[in-house]
C-alpha positions as CSV (number, residue, x, y, z in Angstrom):
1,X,-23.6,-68.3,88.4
2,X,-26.9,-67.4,87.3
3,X,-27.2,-64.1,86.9
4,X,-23.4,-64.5,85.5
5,X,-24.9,-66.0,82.6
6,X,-27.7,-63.4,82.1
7,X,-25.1,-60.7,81.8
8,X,-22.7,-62.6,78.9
9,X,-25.5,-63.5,77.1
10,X,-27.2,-59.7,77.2
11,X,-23.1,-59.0,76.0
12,X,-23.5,-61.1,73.2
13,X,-26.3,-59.6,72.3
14,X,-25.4,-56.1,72.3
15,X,-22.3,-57.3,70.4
16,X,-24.7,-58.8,68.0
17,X,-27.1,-55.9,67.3
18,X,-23.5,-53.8,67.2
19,X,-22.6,-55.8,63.8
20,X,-25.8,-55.6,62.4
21,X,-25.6,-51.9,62.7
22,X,-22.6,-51.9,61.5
23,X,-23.0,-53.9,58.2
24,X,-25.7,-51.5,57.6
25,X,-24.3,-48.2,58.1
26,X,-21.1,-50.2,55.5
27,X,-23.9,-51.0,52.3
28,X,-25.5,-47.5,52.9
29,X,-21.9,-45.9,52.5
30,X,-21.4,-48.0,49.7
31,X,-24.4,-47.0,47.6
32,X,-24.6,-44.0,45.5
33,X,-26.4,-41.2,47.1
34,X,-29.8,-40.7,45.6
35,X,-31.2,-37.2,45.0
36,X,-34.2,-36.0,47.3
37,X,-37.4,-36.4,44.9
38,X,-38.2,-34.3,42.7
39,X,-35.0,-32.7,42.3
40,X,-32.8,-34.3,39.4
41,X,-29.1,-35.5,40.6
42,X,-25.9,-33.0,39.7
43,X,-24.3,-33.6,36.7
44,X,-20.9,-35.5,37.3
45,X,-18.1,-33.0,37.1
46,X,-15.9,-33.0,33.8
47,X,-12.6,-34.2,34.2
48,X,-10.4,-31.3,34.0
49,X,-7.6,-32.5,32.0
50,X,-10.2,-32.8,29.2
51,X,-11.2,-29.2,29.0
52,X,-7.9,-28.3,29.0
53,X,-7.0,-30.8,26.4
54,X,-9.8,-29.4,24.0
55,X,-9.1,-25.6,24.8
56,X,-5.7,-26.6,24.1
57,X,-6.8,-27.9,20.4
58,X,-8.9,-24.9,19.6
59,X,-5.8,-22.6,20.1
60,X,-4.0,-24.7,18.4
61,X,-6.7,-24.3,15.1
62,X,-7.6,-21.0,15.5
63,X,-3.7,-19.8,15.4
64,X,-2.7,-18.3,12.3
65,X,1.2,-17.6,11.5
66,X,1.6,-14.0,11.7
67,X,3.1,-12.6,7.9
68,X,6.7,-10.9,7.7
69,X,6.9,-7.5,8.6
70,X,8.1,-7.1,4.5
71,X,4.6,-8.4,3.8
72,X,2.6,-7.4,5.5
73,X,3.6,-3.5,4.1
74,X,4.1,-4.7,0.8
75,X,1.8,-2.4,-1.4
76,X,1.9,-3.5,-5.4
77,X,4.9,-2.6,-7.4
78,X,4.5,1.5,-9.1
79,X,2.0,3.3,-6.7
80,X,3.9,4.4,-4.4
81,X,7.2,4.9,-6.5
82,X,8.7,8.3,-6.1
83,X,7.6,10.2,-8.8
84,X,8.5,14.0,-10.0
85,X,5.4,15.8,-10.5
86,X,3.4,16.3,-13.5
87,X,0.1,17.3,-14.7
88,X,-2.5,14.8,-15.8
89,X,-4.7,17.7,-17.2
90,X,-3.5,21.5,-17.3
91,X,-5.4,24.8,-16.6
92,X,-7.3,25.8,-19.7
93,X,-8.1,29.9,-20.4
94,X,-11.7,31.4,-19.5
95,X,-13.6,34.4,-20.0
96,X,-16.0,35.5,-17.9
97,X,-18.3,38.6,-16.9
98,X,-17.5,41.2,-13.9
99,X,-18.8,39.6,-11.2
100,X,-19.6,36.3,-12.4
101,X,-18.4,33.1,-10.6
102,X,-15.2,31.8,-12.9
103,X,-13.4,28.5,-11.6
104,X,-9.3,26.9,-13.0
105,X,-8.8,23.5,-12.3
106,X,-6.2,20.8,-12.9
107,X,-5.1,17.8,-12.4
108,X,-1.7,15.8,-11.1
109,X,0.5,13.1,-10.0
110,X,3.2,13.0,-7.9
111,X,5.0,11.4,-5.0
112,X,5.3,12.4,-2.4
113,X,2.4,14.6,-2.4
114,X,3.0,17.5,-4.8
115,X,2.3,21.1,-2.9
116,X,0.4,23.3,-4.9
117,X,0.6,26.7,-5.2
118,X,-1.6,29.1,-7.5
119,X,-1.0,32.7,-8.9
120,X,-2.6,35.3,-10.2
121,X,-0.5,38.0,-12.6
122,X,2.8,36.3,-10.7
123,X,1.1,37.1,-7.3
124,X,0.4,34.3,-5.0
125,X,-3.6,33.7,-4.7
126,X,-3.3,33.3,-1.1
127,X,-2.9,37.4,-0.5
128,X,-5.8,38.2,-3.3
129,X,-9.4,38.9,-1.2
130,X,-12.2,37.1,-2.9
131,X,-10.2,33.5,-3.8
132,X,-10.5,30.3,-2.5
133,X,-8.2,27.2,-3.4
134,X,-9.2,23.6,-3.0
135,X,-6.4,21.3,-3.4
136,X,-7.0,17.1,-3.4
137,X,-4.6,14.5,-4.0
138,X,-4.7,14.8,-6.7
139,X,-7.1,17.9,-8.1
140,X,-6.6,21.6,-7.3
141,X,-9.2,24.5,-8.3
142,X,-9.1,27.9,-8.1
143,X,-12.0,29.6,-7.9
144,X,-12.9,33.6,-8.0
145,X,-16.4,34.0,-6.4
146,X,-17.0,37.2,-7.9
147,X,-14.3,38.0,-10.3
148,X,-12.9,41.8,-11.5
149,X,-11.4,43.3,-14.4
150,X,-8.0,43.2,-11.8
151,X,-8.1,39.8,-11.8
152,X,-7.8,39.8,-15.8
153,X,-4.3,38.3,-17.0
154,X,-2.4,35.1,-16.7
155,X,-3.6,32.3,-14.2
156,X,-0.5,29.8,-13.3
157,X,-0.1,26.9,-11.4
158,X,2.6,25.3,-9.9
159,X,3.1,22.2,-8.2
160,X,6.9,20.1,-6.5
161,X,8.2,17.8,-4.3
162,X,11.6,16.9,-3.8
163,X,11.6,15.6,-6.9
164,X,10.4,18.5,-9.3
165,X,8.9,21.3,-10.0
166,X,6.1,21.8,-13.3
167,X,3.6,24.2,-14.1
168,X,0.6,25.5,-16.1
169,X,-0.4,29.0,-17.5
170,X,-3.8,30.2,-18.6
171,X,-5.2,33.7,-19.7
172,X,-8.1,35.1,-18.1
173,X,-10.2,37.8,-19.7
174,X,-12.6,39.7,-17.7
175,X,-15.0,41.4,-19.5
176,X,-16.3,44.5,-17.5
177,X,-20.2,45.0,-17.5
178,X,-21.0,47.8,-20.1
179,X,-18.6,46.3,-22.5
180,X,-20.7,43.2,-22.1
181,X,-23.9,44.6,-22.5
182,X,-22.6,46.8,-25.3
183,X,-21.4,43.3,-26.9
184,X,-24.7,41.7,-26.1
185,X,-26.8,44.6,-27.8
186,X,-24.8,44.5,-31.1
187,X,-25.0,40.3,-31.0
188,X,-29.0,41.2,-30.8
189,X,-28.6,44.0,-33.5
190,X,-27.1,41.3,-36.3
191,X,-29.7,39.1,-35.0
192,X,-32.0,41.5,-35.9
193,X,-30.9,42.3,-39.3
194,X,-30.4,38.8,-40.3
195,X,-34.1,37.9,-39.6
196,X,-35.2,41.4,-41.7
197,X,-32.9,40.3,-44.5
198,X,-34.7,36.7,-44.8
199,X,-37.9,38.6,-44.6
200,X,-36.7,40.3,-47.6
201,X,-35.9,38.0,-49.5
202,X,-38.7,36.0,-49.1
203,X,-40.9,38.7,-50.2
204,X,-38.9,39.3,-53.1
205,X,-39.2,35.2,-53.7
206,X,-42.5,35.3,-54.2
207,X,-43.4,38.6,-56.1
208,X,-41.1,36.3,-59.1
């Protein structure tokens, strides 16, 4: 009976120390978990149906209606009008020494783009050696590097479109070297005489 005894009452208190155990390992379950030291505790995670919800909203702000097709191509009324071509400023005549540099220029409007096309004597500038064309949108020049007495004669320009065709005529007078020295010396020559004929007069002046 004894020893009976002895062994429930060691039961009971295994049993007991059990519980204790227990209720313990329960609380520390139940607290938060602490950070080791020295190291600070994660953040708590965001709940992710906010970050969604504000991503949402910034989309939502930042959208912007796209324009009409119509629009967005819209370009102000009269620039882009088709237009027949004309000339805002036309070719004016020059005269210039054998070999010199001598330049035509000119001015337009037109659309669609006008092509231009330049002649020299009624032959197209394009099979002349010694001529280069620089054509713009709206500006075209024709210049003759070093130009020759064969180059003398009418300079034309002529621009179209679908729409029309225009164009502008100017002489050119190419003076050949001796005629221009000749021309030269007898511009000096009057020169000349002028001065002696003030000269004389002054003289003449004063002897009164």
């Amino acid at each position: 009976l004894l020893d009976e005894e002895i062994r429930w009452k060691l039961q009971r208190l295994r049993e007991a120390k059990r519980a204790v155990l227990k209720k313990k390992q329960e609380s520390l379950m139940s607290l938060p978990q602490a950070s080791p030291p020295g190291k600070p505790s994660p953040p708590e995670p965001a709940d992710a149906t906010d970050g969604l919800e504000s991503l949402r909203m910034q989309v939502v702000k930042g959208y912007c209606k796209p324009k009409a097709v119509e629009q967005r191509w819209q370009v102000p009324r009269g620039l882009l009008e088709p237009c027949p071509p004309l000339f805002v400023q036309e070719v004016k005549p020059q005269e210039a020494v054998e070999g010199h540099r001598c330049t035509f220029s000119c001015l337009f409007h037109g659309h669609p783009q006008p092509t231009v096309t330049w002649y020299n004597n009624a032959k197209p500038v394009g099979r002349i050696r010694g001529t280069a064309v620089h054509t713009t949108e709206c500006c075209s020049t024709l210049t003759f590097p070093s130009v020759l007495p064969q180059h003398s004669g009418t300079i034309t320009c002529v621009i179209f479109n679908p729409l029309g065709t225009v164009s502008t005529s100017a002489a050119l007078y190419v003076r050949q070297r001796m005629q221009a020295y000749i021309g030269y010396m007898a511009m000096k020559k009057e020169e000349k005489e002028e001065e002696e004929e003030k000269v004389k007069e002054e003289k003449e002046e004063e002897k009164e």
